[in-house]
Every structure is written in C-alpha cells, then in structure tokens.
C-alpha positions as CSV (number, residue, x, y, z in Angstrom):
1,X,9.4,6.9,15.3
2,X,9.7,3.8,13.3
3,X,7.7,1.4,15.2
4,X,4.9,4.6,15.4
5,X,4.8,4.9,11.7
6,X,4.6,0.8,11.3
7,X,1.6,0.7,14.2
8,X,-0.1,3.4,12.2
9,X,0.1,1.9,9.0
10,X,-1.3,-1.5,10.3
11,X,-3.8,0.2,12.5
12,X,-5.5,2.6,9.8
13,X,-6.4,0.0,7.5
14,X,-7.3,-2.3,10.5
15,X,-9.8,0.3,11.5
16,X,-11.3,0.6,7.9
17,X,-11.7,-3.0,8.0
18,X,-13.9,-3.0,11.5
19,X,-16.2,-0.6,9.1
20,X,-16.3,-2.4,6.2
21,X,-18.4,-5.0,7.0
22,X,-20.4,-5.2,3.7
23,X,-17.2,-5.3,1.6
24,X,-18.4,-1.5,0.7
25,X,-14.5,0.2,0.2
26,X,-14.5,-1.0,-3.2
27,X,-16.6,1.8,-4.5
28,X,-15.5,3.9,-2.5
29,X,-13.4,7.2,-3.5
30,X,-9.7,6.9,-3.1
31,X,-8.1,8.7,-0.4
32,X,-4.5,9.5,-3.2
33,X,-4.9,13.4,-3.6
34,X,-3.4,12.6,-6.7
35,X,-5.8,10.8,-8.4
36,X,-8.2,12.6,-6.6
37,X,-6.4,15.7,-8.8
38,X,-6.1,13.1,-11.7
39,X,-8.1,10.2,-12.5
40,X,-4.8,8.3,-12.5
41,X,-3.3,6.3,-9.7
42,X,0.0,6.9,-8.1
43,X,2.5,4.3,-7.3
44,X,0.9,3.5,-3.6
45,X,-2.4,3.4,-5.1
46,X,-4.5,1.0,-3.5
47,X,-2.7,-0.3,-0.8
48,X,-5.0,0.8,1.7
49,X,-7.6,-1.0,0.4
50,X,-5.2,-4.0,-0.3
51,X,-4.2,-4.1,3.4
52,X,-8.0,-3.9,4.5
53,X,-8.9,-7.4,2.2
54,X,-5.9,-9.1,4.0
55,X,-6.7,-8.1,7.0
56,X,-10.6,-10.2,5.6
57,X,-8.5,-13.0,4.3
58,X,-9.3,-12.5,1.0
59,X,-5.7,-12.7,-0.2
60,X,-6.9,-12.9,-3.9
61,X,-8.8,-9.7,-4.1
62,X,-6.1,-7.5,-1.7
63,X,-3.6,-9.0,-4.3
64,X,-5.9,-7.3,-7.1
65,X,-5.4,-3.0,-5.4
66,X,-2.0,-3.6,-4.9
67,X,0.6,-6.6,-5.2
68,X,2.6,-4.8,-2.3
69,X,-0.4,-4.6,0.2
70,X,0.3,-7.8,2.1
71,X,4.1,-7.3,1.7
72,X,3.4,-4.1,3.5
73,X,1.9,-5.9,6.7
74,X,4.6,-8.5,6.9
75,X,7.1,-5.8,6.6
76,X,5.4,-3.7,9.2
77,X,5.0,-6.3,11.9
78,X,9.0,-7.3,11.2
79,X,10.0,-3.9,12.2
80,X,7.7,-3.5,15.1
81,X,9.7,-6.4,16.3
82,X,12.8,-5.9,15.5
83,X,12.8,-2.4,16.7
84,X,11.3,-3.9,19.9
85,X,14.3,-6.2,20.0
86,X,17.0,-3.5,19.2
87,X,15.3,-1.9,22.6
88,X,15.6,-4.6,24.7
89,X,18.9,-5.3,23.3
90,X,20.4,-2.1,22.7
91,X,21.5,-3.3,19.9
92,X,21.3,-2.5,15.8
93,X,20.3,-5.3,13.5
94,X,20.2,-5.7,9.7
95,X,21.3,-1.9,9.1
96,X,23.1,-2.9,6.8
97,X,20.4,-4.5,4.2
98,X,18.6,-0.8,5.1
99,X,21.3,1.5,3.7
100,X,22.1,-0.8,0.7
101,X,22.0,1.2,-2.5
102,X,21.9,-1.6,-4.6
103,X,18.7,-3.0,-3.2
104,X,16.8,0.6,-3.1
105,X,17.7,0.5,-6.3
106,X,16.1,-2.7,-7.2
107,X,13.0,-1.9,-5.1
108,X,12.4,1.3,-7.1
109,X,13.1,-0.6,-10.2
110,X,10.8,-3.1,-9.7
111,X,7.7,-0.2,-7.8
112,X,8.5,1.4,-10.9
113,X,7.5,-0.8,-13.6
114,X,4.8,-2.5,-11.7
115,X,3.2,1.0,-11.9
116,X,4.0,1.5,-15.6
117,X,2.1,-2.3,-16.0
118,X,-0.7,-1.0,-13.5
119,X,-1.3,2.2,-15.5
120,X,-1.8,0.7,-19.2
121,X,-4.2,-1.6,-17.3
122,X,-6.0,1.1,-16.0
123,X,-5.9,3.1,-19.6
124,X,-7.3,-0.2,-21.1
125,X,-10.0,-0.7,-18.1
126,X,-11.0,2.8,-18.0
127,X,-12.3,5.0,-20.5
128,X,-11.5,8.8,-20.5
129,X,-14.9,9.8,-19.2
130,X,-14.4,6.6,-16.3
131,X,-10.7,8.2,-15.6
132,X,-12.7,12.2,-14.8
133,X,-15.3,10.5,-12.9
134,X,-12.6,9.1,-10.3
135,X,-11.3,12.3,-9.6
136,X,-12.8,16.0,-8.5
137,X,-13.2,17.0,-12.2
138,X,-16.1,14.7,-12.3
C-alpha cells in the first residue's frame, strides 16, 4: 500500500510534466476542491505543480508553489526503497522515527505556520475580486 501511494504520487505529477511542455500549468486551475470552494489555498496547495517544475529542473520556481514539493519526491523515492528493502529483508526499519509523536508534532508545527506565512502572502498578492476568480464563484 505504501510503495503504491509513493509510485502514484511521483507518477501523477510526472505525467503532468510529459504535457506541460510550454510551461502552461501555471495558469492553470488548481485541482484543491478547496480553493476551488474558496479562493484560498489549503496547506498542500501547490505541490503538484511544485513536483512537476522539479521534475523540469527548475528548482527555483517548484520552490515558489510549495517549499515541500521537492521534499515530497525525495521522501517518496526513500520509501519506495526502503519498503522494497524491508521485502527483500523481511525486516522493519526506521519505525521508530515513524510513530514518533514528538516529530509529528514538529512537522505539523512547522506545515502549519508555513501556511499561516503562505496565506497573508496570498491576501497581500491577491485582491478580493483575484481570490473569487480562482475559485467556482468566479
């Protein structure tokens, strides 16, 4: 199950790249049903898109939808791995560091107030009329 849901997280993106030859996604409509329902962006917001400029090379601009995006691959592709080697192995590695509390709570902490920084951005960036237009209200 985990190495399916890695696989199709790098392989989305990876196909959206293969069409996005003319660097096209970044006017395109978000695929978030809440800001779809919105105008605002939730806290995975972009990382799609973020994921498909890595995937170009353009570190710089994937950095720009989402600071997590090419976290996201390296992540991925260590768990395809190491799932792969806890199969061969029979074996369980590094359960530990994903059952730890403390870190979760970090993570969240830190997803958190990323998206409170990425939200006045996009209130400052936006105006109200900008914010209607990016969602089915338009």
């Amino acid at each position: 199950m985990g190495i399916t849901g890695a696989v199709l997280t790098l392989a989305i993106p990876f196909v959206l790249w293969l069409q996005n030859s003319n660097n096209s996604l970044d006017k395109e409509q978000s695929f978030c049903p809440l800001k779809a329902t919105t105008g605002f962006p939730c806290p995975s917001c972009g990382i799609t898109k973020s994921i498909v400029y890595f995937y170009d090379g353009n570190v710089l601009k994937s950095l720009s939808f989402h600071l997590f995006g090419p976290l996201v691959v390296g992540f991925c592709i260590f768990m395809i791995v190491l799932f792969l080697v806890e199969i061969k192995t029979n074996k369980t590695y590094f359960r530990e560091w994903f059952y730890n509390r403390k870190l979760a709570y970090y993570l969240a902490t830190f997803l958190i107030g990323y998206h409170i920084v990425r939200l006045i951005l996009f209130v400052q960036e936006n105006s109200w009329n900008d914010i209607v237009q990016q969602s089915i209200w338009k």
